[in-house]
TIVEX-567054 format. One record per residue (C-alpha): residue number from 1; residue in three letters; x, y, z. Coordinates in steps of 0.02 Angstrom, whole numbers. Layout:
# TIVEX-567054
[NUM "ALA" [X Y Z]],
...
***
This chain:
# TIVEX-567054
[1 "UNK" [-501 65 652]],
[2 "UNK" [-414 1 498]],
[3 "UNK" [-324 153 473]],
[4 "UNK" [-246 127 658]],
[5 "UNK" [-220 -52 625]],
[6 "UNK" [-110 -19 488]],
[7 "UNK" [-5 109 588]],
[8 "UNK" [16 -19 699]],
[9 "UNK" [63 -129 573]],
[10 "UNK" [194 -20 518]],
[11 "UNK" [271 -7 692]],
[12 "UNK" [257 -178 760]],
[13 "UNK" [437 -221 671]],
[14 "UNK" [538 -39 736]],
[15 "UNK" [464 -84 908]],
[16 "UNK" [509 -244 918]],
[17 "UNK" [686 -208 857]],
[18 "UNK" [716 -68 1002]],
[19 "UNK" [652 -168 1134]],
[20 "UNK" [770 -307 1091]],
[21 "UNK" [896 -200 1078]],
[22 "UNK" [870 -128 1240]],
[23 "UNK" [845 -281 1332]],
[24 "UNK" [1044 -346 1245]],
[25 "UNK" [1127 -179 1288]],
[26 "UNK" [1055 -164 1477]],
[27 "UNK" [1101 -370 1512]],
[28 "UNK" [1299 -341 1476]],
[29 "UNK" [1300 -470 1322]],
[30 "UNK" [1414 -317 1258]],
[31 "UNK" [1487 -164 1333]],
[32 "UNK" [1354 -15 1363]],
[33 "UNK" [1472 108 1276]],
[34 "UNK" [1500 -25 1117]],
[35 "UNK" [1317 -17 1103]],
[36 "UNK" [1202 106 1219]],
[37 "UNK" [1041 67 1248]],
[38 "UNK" [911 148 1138]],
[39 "UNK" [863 263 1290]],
[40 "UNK" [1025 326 1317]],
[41 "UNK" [1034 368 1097]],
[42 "UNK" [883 468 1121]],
[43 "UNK" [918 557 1254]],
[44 "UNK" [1086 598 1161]],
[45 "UNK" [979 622 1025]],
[46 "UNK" [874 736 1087]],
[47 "UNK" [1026 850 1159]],
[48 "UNK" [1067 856 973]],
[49 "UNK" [911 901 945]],
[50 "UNK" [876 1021 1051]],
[51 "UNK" [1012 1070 1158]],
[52 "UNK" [929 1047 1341]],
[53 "UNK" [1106 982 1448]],
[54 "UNK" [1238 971 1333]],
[55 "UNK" [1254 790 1315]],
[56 "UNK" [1293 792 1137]],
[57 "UNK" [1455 926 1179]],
[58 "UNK" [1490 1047 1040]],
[59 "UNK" [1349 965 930]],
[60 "UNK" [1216 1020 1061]],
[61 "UNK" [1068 1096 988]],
[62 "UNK" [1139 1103 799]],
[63 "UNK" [1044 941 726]],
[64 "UNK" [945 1025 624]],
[65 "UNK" [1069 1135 534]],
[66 "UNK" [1167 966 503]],
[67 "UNK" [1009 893 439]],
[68 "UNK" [995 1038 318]],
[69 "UNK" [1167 1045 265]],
[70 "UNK" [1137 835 214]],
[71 "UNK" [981 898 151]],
[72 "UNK" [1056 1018 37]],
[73 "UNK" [1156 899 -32]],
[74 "UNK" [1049 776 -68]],
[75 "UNK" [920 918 -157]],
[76 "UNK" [1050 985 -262]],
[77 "UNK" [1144 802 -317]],
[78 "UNK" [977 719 -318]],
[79 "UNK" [890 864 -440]],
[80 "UNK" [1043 847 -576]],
[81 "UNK" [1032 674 -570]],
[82 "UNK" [842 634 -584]],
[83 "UNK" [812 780 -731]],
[84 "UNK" [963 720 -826]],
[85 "UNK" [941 536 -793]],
[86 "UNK" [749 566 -855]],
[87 "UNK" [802 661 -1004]],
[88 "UNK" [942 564 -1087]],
[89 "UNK" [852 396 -1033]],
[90 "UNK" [690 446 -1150]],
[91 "UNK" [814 490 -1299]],
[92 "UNK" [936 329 -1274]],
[93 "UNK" [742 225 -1266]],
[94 "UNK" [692 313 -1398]],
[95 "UNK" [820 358 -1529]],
[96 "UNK" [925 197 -1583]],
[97 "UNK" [1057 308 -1652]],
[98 "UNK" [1067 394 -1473]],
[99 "UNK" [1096 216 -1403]],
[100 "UNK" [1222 172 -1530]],
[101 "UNK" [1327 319 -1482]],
[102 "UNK" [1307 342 -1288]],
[103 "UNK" [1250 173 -1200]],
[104 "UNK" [1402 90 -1241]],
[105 "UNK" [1504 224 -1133]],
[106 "UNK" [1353 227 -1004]],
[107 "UNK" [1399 45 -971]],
[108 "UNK" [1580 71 -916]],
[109 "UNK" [1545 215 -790]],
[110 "UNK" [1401 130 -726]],
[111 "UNK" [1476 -28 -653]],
[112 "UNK" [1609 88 -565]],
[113 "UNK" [1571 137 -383]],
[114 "UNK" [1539 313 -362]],
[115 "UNK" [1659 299 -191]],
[116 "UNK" [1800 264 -311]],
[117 "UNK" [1752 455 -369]],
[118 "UNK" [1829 543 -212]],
[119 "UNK" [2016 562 -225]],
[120 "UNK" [1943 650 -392]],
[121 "UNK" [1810 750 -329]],
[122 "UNK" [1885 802 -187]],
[123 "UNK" [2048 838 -325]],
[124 "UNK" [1939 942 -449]],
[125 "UNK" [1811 1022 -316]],
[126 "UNK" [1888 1034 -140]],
[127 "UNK" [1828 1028 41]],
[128 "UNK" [1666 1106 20]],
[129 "UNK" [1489 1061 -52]],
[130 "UNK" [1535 1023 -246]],
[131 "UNK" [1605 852 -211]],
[132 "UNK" [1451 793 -112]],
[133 "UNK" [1336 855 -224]],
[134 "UNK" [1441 766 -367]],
[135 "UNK" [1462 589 -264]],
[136 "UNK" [1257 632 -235]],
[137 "UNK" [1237 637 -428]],
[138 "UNK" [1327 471 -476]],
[139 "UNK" [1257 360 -369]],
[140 "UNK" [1070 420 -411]],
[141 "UNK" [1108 471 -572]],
[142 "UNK" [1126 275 -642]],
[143 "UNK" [948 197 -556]],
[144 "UNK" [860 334 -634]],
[145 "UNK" [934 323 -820]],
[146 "UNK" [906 122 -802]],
[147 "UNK" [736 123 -773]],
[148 "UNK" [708 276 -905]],
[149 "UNK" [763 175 -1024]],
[150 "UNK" [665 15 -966]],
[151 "UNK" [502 129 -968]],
[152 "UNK" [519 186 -1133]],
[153 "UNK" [575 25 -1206]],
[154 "UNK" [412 -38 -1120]],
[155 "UNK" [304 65 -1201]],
[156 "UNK" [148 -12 -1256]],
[157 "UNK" [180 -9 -1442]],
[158 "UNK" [-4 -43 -1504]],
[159 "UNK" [-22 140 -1397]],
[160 "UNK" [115 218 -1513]],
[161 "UNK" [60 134 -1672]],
[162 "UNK" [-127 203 -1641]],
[163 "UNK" [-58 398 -1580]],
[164 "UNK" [47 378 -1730]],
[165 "UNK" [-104 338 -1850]],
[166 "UNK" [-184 471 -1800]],
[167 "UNK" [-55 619 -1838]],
[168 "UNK" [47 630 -1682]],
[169 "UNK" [216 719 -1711]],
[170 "UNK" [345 642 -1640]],
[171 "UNK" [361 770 -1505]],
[172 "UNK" [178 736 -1469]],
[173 "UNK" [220 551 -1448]],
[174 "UNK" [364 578 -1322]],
[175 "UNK" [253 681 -1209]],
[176 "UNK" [82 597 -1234]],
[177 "UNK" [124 426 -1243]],
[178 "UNK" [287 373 -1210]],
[179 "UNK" [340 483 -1050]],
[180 "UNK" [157 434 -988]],
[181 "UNK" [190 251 -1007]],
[182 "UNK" [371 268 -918]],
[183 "UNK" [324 363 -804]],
[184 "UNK" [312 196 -671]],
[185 "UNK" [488 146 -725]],
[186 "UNK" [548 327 -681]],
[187 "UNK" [476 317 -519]],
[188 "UNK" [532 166 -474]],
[189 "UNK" [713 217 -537]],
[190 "UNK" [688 390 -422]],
[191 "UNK" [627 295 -257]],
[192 "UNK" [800 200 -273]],
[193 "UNK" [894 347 -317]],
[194 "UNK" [861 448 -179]],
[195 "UNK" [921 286 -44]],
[196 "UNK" [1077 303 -149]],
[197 "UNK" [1085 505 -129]],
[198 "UNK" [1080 495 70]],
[199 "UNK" [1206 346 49]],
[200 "UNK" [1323 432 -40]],
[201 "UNK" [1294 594 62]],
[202 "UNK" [1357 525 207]],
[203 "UNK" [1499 462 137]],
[204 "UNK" [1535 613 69]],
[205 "UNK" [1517 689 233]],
[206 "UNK" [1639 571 311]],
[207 "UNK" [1782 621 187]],
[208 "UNK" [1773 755 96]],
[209 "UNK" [1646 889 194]],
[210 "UNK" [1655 962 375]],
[211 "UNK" [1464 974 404]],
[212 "UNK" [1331 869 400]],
[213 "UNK" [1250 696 489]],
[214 "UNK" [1390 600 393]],
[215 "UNK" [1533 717 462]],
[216 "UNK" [1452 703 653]],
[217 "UNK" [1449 519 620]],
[218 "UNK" [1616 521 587]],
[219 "UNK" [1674 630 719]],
[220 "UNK" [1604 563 840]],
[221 "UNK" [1660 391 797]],
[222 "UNK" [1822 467 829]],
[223 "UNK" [1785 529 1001]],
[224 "UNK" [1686 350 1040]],
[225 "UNK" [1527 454 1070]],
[226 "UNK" [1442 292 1011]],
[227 "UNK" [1260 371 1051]],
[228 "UNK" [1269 496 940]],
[229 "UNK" [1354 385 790]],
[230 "UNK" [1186 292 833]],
[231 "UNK" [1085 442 837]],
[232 "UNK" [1178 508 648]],
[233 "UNK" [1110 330 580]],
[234 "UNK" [934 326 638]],
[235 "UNK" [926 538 579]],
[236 "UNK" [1000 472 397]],
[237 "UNK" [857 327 403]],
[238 "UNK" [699 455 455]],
[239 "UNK" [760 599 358]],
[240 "UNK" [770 449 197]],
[241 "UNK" [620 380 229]],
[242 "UNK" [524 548 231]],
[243 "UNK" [587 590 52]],
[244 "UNK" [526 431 -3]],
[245 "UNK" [377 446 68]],
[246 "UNK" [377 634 -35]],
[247 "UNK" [406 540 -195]],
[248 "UNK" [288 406 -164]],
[249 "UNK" [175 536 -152]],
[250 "UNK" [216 628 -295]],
[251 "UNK" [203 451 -391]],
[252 "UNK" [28 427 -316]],
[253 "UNK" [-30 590 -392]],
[254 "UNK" [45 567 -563]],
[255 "UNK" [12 380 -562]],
[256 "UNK" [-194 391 -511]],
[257 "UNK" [-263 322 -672]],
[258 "UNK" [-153 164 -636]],
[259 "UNK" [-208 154 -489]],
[260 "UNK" [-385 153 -548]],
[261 "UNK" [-364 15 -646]],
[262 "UNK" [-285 -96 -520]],
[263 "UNK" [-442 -64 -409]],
[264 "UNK" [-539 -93 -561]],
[265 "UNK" [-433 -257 -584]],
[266 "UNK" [-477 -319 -410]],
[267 "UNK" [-660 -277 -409]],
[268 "UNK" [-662 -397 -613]],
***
């Protein structure tokens, strides 16, 4: 019963949102084809999806190959990012002369919008995938090294001092200890990486790449197929909240012994 309460929980605000957005598109506050009803997106939707009556027009039937082709993207852009985010976030946390040298440089690119990137990337890579995946990389690329670096400047350093004492290397301390200790910073960093990845996806998609949710966004702005812009919003949202919910996952499995103490917290 608790376990369908909380479901519910969890849908009362999507519910509510549809229904008033249904009741506002069907009572001519605006135009129906400025905003169509939710029925009329998902039955667009579901053209797109599946191809039944050709609603949808030369997208009929192909969502899921534009879902994998935004997918893709996001894998590939997200992976670089996260592994060398992780990576040169423990050694700018950990070595002082790393800091010295690379944070300072770090700190310019960061503040610098990764959509100010495409005239470049579209320069240096093309139409294709490359630019995507290297839009896909800057904007998760920064959360992740942030947070790294907050982790492992975090570091309990009575932990340290103690591993230290007795005969940890410092190699030993960097996996043992330190990455251990980070680890919470480095998934919060990679929960708000990947909302940048599918952000900057799309926009990718839009520009500089002829495939995709972001591209059929775009394209069918262009043709004022405003259901299916609709529908290539609410596929970005599901498809971002599923690899979320992958990570968050993955963070509950490498993250149980904090979560034992938290219970253990309550119960004191």
């Amino acid at each position: 019963m608790t376990a369908l309460w909380k479901s519910w929980e969890r849908a009362v605000v999507p519910l509510f949102i549809l229904v008033a957005w249904e009741i506002v598109s069907r009572s001519g506050l605006l135009p129906a084809a400025l905003l169509p009803p939710p029925t009329v997106v998902l039955h667009a939707w579901g053209d797109w999806v599946f191809g039944f009556d050709e609603t949808a027009q030369g997208n009929s039937g192909r969502w899921l190959a534009d879902a994998l082709s935004s997918a893709v993207r996001v894998a590939a852009g997200y992976g670089i990012a996260a592994v060398s985010g992780i990576l040169l976030g423990i050694a700018i946390g950990w070595w002082r002369w790393v800091e010295r040298t690379v944070e300072p440089t770090i700190q310019m690119l960061r503040p610098v919008p990764p959509v100010s990137w495409i005239p470049l990337a579209i320069i240096w890579f093309g139409i294709a995938n490359k630019p995507a995946i290297f839009l896909v990389f800057l904007g998760a690329f920064f959360p992740v090294l942030m947070n790294t670096i907050h982790g492992v400047k975090t570091a309990d350093r009575n932990l340290i001092r103690a591993a230290s004492m007795m005969g940890a290397t410092e190699q030993q301390l960097l996996r043992h200890v330190v990455f251990p200790a980070a680890l919470p910073s480095i998934f919060a960093g990679l929960r708000i990486g990947i909302g940048a990845a599918w952000m900057l996806t799309v926009t990718a998609e839009m520009v500089a790449v002829k495939s995709g949710l972001g591209y059929v966004l775009w394209d069918s702005y262009y043709f004022l197929r405003y259901d299916l812009v609709l529908a290539s919003m609410a596929s970005i949202g599901l498809l971002g909240y599923a690899t979320d919910g992958l990570i968050k996952l993955l963070m509950s499995a490498a993250l149980h012994w904090q979560h034992g103490s938290t219970l253990q917290s309550r119960e004191g």
